[in-house]
C-alpha positions in Angstrom: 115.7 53.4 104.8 117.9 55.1 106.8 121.8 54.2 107.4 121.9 54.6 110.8 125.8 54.0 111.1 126.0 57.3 110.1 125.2 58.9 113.3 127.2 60.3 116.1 126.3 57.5 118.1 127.6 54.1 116.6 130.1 52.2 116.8 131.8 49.1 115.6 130.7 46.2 118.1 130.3 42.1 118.8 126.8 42.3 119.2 125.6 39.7 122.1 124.9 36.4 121.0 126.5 37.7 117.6 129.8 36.4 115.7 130.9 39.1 113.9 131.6 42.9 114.0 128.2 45.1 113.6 127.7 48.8 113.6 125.5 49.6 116.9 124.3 52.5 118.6 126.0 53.0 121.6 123.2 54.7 123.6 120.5 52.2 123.1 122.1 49.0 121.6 120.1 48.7 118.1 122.2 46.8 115.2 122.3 47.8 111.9 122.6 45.0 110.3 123.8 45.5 106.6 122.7 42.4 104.2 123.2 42.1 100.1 121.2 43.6 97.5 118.8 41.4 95.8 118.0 42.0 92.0 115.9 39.9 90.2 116.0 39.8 86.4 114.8 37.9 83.3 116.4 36.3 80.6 113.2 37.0 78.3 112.5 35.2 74.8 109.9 35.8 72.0 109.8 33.8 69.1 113.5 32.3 69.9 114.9 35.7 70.4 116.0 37.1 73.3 115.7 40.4 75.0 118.6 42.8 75.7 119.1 46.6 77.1 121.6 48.5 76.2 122.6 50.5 79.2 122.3 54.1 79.7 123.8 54.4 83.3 126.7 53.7 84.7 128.0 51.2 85.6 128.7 49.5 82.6 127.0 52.1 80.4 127.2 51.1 76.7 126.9 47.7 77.4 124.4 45.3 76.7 122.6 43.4 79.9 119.3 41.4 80.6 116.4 43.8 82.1 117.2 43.3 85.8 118.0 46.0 88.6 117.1 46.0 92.5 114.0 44.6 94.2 112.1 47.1 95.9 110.6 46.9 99.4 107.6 45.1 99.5 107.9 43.4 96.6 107.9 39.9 95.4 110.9 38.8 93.4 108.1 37.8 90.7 107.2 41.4 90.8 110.4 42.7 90.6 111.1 40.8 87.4 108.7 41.8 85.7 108.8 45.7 87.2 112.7 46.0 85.7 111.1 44.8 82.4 109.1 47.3 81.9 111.1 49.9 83.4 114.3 48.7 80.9 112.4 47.9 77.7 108.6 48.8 78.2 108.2 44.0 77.9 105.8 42.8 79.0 106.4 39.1 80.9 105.3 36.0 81.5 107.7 34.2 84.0 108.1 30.5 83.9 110.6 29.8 86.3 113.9 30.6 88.4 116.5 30.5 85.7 119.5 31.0 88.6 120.2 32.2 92.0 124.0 33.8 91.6 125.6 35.1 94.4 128.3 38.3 93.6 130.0 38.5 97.1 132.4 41.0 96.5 129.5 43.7 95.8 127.7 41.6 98.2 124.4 41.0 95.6 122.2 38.1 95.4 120.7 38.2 91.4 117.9 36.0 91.1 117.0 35.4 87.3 113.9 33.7 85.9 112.8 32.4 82.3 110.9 34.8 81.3 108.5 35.0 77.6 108.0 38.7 76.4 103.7 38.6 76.1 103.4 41.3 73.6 106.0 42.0 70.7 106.6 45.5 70.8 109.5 47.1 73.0 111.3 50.1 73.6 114.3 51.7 75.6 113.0 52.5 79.0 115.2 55.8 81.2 117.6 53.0 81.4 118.3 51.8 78.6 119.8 53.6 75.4 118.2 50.5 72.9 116.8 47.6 73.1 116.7 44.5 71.0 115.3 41.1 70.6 118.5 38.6 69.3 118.9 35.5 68.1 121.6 33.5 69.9 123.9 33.7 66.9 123.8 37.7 66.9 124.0 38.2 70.9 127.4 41.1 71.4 129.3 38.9 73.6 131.9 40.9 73.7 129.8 44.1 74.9 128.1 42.2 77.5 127.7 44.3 81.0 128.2 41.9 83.4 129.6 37.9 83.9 126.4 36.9 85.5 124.6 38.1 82.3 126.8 36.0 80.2 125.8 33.0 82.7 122.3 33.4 82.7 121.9 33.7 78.8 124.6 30.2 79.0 121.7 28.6 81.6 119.2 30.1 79.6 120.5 28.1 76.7 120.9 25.2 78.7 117.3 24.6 79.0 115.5 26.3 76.8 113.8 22.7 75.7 113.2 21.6 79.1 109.9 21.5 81.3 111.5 21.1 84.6 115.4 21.8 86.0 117.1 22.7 89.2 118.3 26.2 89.1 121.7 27.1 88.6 124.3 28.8 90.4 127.5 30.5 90.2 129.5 28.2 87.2 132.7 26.8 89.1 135.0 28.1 86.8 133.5 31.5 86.8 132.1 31.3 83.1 
């Protein structure tokens, strides 16, 4: 998709009817609007362990994280999930439900994770990842995990790893 702010022509405008500053082109009036990432993830479990990547890329790289990344255009969330699975650690998932929806404003992302069940045992570093590994919740590397959302979800993940039915989560109020 194409960042039209970049051209000659825009500039930095109320948009009509709008409430907040927009970049627009000044010849014909179309707003490019600029919304958040969405990345969709899993926290993925087989035989009570679970699934994580250690990351090749930056940023973050050495780190371990849950297979997640962008959605794509045109894809379902669903989709998405289970797309970043493969791509991250060649799983194969079954999702059975939204885990969380976490909201990281100051990189303006929306990460929406599901509880995920890997189908087939075997797994392997995808481009992204440098390893991969199934582990049980006594073994997980807190202190080398990537991200604070990923140290959430695996926390809700724990939360209801018994239960049938639950409202998804959120941000935790204090931030852990």
């Amino acid at each position: 998709m194409p960042d039209f702010a970049k051209t000659p022509n825009f500039i930095d405008a109320v948009p009509d009817g709008d409430d907040r500053t927009r970049s627009v082109c000044g010849t014909c009036g179309f707003v490019d609007y600029r919304n958040p990432k969405i990345v969709v993830g899993s926290v993925a479990v087989r035989d009570g362990r679970i699934l994580l990547c250690r990351r090749a890329i930056e940023p973050r790289k050495g780190f371990w994280t849950l297979p997640a990344g962008y959605l794509e255009v045109n894809e379902s969330v669903e989709d998405g999930a289970r797309r970043e699975a493969y791509e991250e650690a060649r799983a194969h998932l079954e999702l059975d439900r939204v885990l969380a929806v976490y909201s990281v404003e100051r990189i303006s992302q929306v990460q929406i994770m599901f509880r995920a069940r890997l189908s087939r045992p075997d797994i392997a570093p995808g481009p992204e990842s440098e390893e991969v590994g199934m582990f049980a919740w006594e073994d997980i590397p807190w202190a080398d995990i990537a991200f604070p959302t990923v140290g959430w979800a695996l926390r809700h993940w724990r939360q209801t790893k018994d239960l049938d039915a639950f409202a998804p989560f959120s941000n935790p109020i204090d931030g852990v």
